[in-house]
C-alpha positions, 0 to 999 in steps of 0.5 A, spaced: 625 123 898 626 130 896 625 133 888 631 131 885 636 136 882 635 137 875 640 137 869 639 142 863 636 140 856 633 143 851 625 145 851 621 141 846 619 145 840 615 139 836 609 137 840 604 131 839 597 132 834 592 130 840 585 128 838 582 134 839 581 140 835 579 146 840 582 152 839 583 158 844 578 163 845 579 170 848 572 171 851 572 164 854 579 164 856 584 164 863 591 163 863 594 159 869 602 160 872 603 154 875 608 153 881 613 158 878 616 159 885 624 160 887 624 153 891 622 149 884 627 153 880 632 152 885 633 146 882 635 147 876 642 151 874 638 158 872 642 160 867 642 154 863 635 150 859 630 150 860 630 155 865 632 162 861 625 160 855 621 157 860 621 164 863 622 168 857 615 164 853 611 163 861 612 172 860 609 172 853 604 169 856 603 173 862 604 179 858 598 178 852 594 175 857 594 182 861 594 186 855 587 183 852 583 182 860 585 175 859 584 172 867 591 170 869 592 166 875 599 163 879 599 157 884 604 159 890 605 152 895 605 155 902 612 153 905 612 150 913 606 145 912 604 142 918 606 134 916 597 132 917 596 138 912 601 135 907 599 127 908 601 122 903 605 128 899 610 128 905 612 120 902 614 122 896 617 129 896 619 129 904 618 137 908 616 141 902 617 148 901 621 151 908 617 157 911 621 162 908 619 168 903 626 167 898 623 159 897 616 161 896 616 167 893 614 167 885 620 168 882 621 176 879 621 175 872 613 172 872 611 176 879 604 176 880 601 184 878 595 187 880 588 185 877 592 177 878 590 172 882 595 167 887 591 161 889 594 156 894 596 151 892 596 144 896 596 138 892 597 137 885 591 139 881 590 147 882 583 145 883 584 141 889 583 146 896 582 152 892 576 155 889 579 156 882 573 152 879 568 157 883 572 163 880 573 160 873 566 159 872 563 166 876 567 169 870 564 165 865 571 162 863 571 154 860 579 154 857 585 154 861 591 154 859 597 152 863 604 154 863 610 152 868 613 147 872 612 141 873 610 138 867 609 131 868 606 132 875 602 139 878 601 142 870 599 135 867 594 133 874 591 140 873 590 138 866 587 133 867 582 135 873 579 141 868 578 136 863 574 132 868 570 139 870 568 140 862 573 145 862 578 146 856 586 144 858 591 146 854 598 145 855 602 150 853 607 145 851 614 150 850 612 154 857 613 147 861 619 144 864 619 138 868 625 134 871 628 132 865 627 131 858 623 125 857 618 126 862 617 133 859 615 129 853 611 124 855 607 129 860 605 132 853 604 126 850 599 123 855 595 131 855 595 131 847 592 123 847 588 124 854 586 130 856 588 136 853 590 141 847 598 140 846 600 148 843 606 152 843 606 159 846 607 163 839 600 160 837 597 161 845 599 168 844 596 170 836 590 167 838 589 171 845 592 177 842 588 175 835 592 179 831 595 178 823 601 179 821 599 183 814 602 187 810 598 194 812 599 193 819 606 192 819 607 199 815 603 203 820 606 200 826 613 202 823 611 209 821 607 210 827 615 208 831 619 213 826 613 218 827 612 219 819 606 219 815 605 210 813 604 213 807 611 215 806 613 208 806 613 204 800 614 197 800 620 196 798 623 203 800 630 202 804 627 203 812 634 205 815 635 210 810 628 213 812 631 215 818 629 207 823 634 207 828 636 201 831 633 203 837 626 204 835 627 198 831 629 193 838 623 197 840 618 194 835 622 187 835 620 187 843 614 188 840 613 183 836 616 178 840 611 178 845 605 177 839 609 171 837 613 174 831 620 172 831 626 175 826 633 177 827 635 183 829 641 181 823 636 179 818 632 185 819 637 190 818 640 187 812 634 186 808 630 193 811 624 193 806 617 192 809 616 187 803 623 183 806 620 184 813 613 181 812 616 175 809 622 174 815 617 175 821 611 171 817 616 165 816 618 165 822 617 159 827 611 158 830 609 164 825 605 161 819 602 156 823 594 157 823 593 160 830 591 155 836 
């Protein structure tokens, strides 16, 4: 009766077309971080997929969320629920979460900050016992996106539920995991063709951050690193000969990986021209394709 233990598989990167084409917005935007305690986790082997890029993509999110004053919320299980408070989920899943805080707590690598708001979470919806309805609605916000485990149950119910409220779901289809590959996709499947908005998390955080990728951008970000003139950097100069050092060059990727602009640190330094990397970060997966 308890979660089974979960074999590794890669996350899906091609996600289902859906019918709707809403598009994210900042102003009328919330993330939710759903279920991302240790108990959930510990049923995966942490070193293997989809754990490492669920919670590297679930981080990004977080991050541009924060960074642009986009509401972040977590839902967090209560551990030790009485068998009359867990009802009908005793038949399917046994006990649930033991009273205990390395069970409960929300795993390290996504914990909750001051400013984020951690609902208690007792069924599979997020809106059911809580207030996450009333607060979303109180900040004038209609489109959550949702990230998390597990896809094909909590995530998708939850889904499914703001879509009943008129408020906008999406399924961040790259920052979910779920029992096993298959269930993974059709929990993306069903969202795109019922419910929800089905993106990946290089486009939810292009158009949280709403920032381009250009040419002019690029040369005063990369000036503003080396502590130079942007004037002094042409197109095609040679930007390790003009004193980039590999540690402010990991500092700007850092930067751009979290804006969903992807380039290798070995492509990067054998082509080191702004026009070069212009191309290598606007190409990248995810990168070129219109915002969500």
């Amino acid at each position: 009766m308890s979660i089974p233990r979960i074999a590794p598989y890669e996350i899906p990167h091609e996600f289902p077309e859906g019918k709707v084409a809403w598009r994210i917005e900042p102003t009328r935007a919330a993330l939710l971080v759903h279920d991302l305690q240790q108990y959930f986790l510990d049923f995966y082997d942490p070193t293997q997929p989809p754990v490492p890029e669920l919670l590297d993509r679930c981080a990004r999110l977080i991050a541009a969320a924060r960074t642009t004053g986009i509401p972040v919320f977590y839902t967090a299980q209560p551990g030790g629920q009485a068998p009359e408070d867990r009802a009908l989920l005793n038949d399917f899943w046994g006990d649930g979460i033991p009273d205990r805080p390395e069970s409960t707590r929300i795993v390290d690598a996504v914990t909750p900050q001051p400013g984020d708001t951690v609902l208690t979470k007792c069924r599979y919806s997020a809106f059911k016992r809580s207030d996450l309805e009333a607060r979303l609605r109180g900040m004038g916000r209609d489109q959550l996106l949702i990230c998390g485990v597990y896809a094909h149950i909590g995530c998708l119910m939850t889904a499914a539920e703001a879509f009943m409220l008129d408020i906008q779901p999406f399924l961040i289809g790259d920052a979910l995991a779920d029992f096993s590959r298959e269930d993974h996709e059709q929990a993306l499947h069903y969202a795109a063709g019922r419910c929800a908005r089905v993106c990946g998390t290089e486009d939810a955080v292009r158009a949280l951050t709403g920032e381009e990728l250009t040419l002019e951008s690029l040369r005063v970000e990369i000036a503003e690193q080396m502590g130079i003139d942007p004037g002094l950097l042409g197109d095609h100069d040679d930007l390790l000969l003009m004193g980039l050092d590999s540690v402010n060059l990991m500092m700007l990727m850092e930067r751009w990986r979290q804006r969903g602009w992807h380039a290798e640190f070995a492509d990067l330094v054998t082509m080191p021209t702004l026009a070069a990397w212009h191309i290598l970060l606007g190409s990248a997966p995810g990168t070129a394709r219109a915002a969500a």
